[in-house]
N, C-alpha and C positions, 0 to 999 in steps of 0.2 A: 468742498462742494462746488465751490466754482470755477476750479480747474474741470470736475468731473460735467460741468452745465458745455464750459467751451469747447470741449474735446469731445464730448459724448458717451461721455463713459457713468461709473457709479461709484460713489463712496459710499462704505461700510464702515456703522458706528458698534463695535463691542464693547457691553457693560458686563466684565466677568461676574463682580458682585455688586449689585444696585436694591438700595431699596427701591421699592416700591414709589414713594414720595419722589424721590429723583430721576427715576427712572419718565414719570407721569409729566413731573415738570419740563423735561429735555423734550417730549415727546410734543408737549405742546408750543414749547417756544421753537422748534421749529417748523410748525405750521403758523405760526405767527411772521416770521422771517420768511414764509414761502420757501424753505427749502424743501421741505413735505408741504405736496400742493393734492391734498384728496380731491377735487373737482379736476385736475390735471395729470402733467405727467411729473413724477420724481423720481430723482436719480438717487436715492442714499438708500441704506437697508439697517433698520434699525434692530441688534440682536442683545439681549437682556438676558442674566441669569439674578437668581436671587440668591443673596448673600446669605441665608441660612440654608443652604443646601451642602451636601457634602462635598469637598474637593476638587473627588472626581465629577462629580456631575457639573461642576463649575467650570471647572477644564475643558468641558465640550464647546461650551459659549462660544470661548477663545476660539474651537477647532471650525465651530459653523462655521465665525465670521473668515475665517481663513482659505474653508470650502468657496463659501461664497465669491471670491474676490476671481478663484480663478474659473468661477462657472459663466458663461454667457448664458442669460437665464430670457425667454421670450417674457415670462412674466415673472417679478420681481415678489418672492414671497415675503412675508412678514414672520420670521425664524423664531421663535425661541426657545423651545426647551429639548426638541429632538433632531437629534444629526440628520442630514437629504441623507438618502441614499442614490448615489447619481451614478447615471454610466459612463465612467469614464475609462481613457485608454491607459493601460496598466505602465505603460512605458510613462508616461507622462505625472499620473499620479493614482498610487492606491486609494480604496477606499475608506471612504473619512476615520472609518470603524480600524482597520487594518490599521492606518497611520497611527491612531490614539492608541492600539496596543503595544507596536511597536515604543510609542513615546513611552507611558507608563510601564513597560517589560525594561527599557532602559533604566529608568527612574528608581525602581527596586535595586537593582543589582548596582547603582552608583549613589545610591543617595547617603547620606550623612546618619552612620548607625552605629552603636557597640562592634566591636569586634567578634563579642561572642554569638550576635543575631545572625552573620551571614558571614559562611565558608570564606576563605580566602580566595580559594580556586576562581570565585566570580567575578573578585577584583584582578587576578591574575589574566585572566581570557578576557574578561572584557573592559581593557582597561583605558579605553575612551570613545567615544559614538564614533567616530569613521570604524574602529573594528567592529564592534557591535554591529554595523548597518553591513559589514563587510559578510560575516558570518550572519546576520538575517537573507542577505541574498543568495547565500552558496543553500540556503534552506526553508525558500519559500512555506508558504502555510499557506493550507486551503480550509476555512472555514467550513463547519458545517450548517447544511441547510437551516435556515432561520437564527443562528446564532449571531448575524451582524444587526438583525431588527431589537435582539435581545439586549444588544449590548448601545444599542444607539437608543434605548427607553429610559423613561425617567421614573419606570415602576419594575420590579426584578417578576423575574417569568414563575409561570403557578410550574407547581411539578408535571405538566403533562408535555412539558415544553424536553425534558431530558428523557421522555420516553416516546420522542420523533428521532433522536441522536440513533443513526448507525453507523456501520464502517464501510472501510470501502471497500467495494464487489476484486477488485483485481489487485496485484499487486503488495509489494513488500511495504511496510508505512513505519514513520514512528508516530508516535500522536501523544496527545492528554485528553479522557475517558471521562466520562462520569457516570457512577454508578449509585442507583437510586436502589433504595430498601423500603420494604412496606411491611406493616402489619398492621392488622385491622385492630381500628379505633385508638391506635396513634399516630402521633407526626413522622412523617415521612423523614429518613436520614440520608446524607447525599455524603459520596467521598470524589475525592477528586484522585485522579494518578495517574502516570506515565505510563508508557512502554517505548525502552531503548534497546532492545535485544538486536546486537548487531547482527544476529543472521537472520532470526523469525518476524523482526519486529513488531510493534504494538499487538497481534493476534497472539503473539506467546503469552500474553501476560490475560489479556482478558479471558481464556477459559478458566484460570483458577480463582473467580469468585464463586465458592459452594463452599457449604459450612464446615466438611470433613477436611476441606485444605488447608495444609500443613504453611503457606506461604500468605496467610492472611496480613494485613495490619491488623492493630491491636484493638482499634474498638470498632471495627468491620468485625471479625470474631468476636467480640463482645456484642455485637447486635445479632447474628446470627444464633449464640449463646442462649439469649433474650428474647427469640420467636420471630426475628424478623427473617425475611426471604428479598433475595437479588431480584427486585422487580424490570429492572433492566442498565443495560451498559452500553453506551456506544459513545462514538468520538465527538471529543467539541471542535478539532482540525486535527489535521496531517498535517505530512512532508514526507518525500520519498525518501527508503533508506540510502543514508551517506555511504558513500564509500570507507573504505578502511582508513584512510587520511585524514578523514576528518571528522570519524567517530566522537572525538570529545569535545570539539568545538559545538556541533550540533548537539549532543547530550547534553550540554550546559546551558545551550536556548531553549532545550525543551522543557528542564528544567525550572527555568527561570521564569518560563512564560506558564507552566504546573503554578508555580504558586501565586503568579497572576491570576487564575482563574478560581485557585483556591481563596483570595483575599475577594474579589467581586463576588464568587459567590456564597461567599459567607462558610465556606465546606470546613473550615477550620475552628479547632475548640478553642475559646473563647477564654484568653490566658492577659497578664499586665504588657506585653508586647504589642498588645494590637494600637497602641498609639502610634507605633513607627509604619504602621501602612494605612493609617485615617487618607492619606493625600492619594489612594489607588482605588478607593471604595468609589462603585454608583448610587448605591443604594443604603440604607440603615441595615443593621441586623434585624433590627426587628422585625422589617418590612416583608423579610419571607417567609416559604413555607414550609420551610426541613429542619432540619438538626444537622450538625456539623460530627463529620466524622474522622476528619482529618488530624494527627494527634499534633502533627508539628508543622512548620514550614519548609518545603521543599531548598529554601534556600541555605540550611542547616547541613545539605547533604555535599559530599564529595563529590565533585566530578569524576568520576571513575573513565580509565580507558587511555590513560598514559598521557594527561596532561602537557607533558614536561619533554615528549616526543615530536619532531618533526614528523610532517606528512610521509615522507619517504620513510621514517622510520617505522610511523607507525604500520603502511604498506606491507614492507618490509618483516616485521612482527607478524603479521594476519598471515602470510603466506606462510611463514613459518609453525604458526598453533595451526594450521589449516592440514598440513601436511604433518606433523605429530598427532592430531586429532585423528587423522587415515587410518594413522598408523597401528593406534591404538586400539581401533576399529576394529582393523585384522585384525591385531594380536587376540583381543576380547573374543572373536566371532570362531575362532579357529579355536580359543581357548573349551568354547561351547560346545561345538562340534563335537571334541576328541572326548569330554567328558559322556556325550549321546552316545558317541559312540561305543564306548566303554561300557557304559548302560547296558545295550542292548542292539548291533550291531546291524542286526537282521531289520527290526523296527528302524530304524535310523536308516535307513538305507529307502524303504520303503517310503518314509517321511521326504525326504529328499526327491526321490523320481516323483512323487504326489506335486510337493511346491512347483519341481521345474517345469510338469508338463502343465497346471496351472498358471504359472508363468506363461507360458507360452501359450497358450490359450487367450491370454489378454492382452500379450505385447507377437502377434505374427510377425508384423512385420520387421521388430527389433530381429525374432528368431532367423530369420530367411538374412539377415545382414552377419549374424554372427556364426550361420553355417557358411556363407562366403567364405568370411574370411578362415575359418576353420579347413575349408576346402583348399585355398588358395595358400594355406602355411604350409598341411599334407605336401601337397605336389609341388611347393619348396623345398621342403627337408626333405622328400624323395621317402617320405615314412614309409609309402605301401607303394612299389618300385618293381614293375615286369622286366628283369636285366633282358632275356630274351627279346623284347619286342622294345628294349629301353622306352618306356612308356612309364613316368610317374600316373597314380593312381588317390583320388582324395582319401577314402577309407579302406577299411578290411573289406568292406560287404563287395566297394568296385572290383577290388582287387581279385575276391574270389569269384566275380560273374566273368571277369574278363581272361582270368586263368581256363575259366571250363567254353570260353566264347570258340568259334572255329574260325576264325583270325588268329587267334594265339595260336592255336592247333598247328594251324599251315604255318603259320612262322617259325616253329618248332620244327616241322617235319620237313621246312625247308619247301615249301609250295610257296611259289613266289602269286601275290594276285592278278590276274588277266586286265590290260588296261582297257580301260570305257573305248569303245566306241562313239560315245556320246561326246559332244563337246559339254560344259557345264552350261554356255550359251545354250545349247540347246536343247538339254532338259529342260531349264529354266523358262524357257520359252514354251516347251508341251506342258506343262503345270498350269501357266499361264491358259494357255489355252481351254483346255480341259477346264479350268474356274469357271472361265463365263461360258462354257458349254452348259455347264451344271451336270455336267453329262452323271458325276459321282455327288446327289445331294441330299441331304435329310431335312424332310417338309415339316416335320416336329422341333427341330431347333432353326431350321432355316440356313444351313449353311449348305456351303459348299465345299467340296474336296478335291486333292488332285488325284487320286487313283483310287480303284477298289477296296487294296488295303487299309488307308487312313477310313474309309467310310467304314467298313468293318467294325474297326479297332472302336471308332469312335460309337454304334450303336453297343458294345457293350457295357457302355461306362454307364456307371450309376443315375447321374444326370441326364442322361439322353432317355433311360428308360423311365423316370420319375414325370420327366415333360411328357412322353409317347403317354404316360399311364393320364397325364391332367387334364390330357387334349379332348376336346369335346369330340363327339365325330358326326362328318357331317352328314348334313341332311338329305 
């Protein structure tokens, strides 16, 4: 304190676990000392948790006093039992909430357990904090709205708090979910889970909570069974989907950090194992307001997705089921086809012109890209080819307008065509002209033409006569 008097700075006292009695007494002898001067100005920040609180919630103390050291605060709060939440620059330091998960999400997958309590896989990936914080960065997490107030409280949220949880509007995610269950006139049950679907991610998994699904957990289907209905599901955070490299790293944090949120919020059935996470809890079980529906601990499961794979390999591998997956595509779709077809030939054919011109109905401008190039293969391979006037042709239909055209005719019969007169300058120049004469225009659409013929051609078109038909007339 009196390094912090000379320099100008602040000490910060943290009592992770303090009675009461000592806590009172410290507080007073340093107002006695004048290091806490209430009439004045003081430099120390005194931060207190109570020694009968759970773990977790003792853990925060420690995290305040730690926030506090690196905040420059205009006024000097008097801290105790809920984390700031302060704006700070992400480069420099996460938020206090962020930091404490990341700590605790470490904490589980390293701490001192049975063998048979947690996979090996977690020991394997994560097997010391620089990788762990290595792979936290290749897959940030973005909270959802009000879940850092939830988690920075020293009382667990009522159930109205998980039926604010959505997803997010854009984009591929993986995340951890929570889905709340209701039935009238009992307690609400809450399950917590993942989605890692490397192509769909997290949106693959939450359409299938409804009671006829075949992919339920075990007592989500037994609450369903029971009268209960999916009152709502949405995410407690993200992370964008990983690349194919690094599918099983990130599957294993998402995992990890699944049964983090299973152990805070109590989602889990209540078995002789739960003394090995007392040290990750904020809150009592008692203190909520669901039932756990969670049968095991996420940290039981395999990391699926080739562990044991370099990045390059696992690359490697995706491009490979990627391109078998095509494959088998065709093969199934062709399989379907020949079977329709076989059916009923006529029908199936019918069915067919129906999709494509539907199709094209809603993708135009895909259609106008793929008769390009349709056009531009023709009159490469020379499919529909005038030898006589050596002139490639895109289809049949050009081919027969330009066989009965009188250009072919004369080329045939050997009449050579009479050259212009005109230079091209110099049409181009009477077109011009004739524009801004208006001399050839239609006052119903407003344009202008260059000779009689296009004005012609153009009042017969559907369009022109739709507009002449809308036109007011004047007065």
């Amino acid at each position: 304190n009196n390094i912090a008097k000379a320099h100008g700075g602040f000490s910060v006292f943290t009592g992770v676990g303090e009675r009461t009695r000592e806590g009172n007494d410290l507080y007073h002898e340093m107002q006695e000392t004048q290091v806490i001067n209430l009439d004045g100005e003081s430099k120390v920040a005194l931060v207190f948790g109570q020694m009968n609180e759970p773990p977790g919630a003792r853990a925060r103390v420690a995290l305040t006093g730690y926030i506090i050291f690196f905040c420059i605060m205009s006024e000097l709060l008097f801290l105790t039992t809920r984390l700031p939440t302060m704006d700070l620059d992400r480069e420099e330091l996460d938020s206090p909430v962020q930091i404490n998960l990341e700590d605790l999400t470490y904490g589980q997958v390293s701490c001192d357990v049975p063998e048979w309590y947690r996979n090996p896989d977690f020991g394997i990936l994560f097997k010391d904090r620089p990788t762990f914080d290595h792979i936290a960065e290749l897959a940030p997490i973005t909270l959802a709205p009000g879940l850092e107030d939830v988690l920075s409280s020293d009382q667990p949220p009522s159930t109205d708090f998980f039926t604010t949880l959505s997803r997010p509007a854009e984009g591929l995610m993986w995340g951890v979910y929570a889905l709340l269950m209701f039935k009238p006139n009992h307690a609400f049950k809450l399950y917590i889970g993942s989605g890692t679907n490397a192509e769909g991610g997290v949106l693959v998994r939450l359409p299938n909570y409804f009671a006829s699904s075949s992919q339920l957990p075990r007592f989500v289907k037994k609450a369903f069974a029971d009268g209960y209905e999916a009152q709502h599901i949405g995410l407690l955070f993200w992370t964008p989907l990983p690349s194919s490299g690094l599918v099983p790293k990130v599957r294993g944090r998402i995992l990890a950090m699944e049964a983090l949120m299973t152990f805070i919020f109590h989602a889990g059935i209540s078995n002789i194992t739960d003394s090995y996470i007392s040290d990750f809890l904020l809150w009592p079980r008692e203190a909520v307001d669901w039932e756990p529906l969670c049968s095991h601990s996420p940290l039981k499961e395999a990391i699926r997705g080739g562990l044991e794979l370099s990045e390059q390999e696992l690359e490697l591998a995706a491009q490979i089921r990627k391109a078998r997956s095509k494959e088998r595509s065709i093969e199934n779709n062709q399989r379907l086809r020949s079977r329709k077809r076989e059916a009923d030939e006529e029908l199936y054919k019918q069915n067919v012109t129906k999709a494509k011109l539907a199709w094209g109905v809603k993708n135009p401008s895909k259609v106008l890209k793929i008769a390009e190039k349709v056009r531009v293969k023709a009159k490469e391979s020379r499919s529909f080819f005038c030898a006589d006037c050596d002139m490639p042709l895109a289809s049949a239909k050009a081919l027969d307008k330009h066989l009965k055209s009188t250009a072919h005719r004369n080329q045939v019969a050997g009449i050579k065509k009479a050259p212009s007169k005109r230079s091209v300058a110099t049409v181009a120049a009477k077109r011009i002209q004739t524009i801004n004469q208006k001399t050839f225009c239609c006052s119903a659409c407003d344009k202008t033409f260059p000779n009689e013929w296009s004005l012609t051609r153009h009042e017969a078109t559907n369009l022109h006569k739709k507009r002449l038909k809308n036109k007011p007339d004047s007065p």
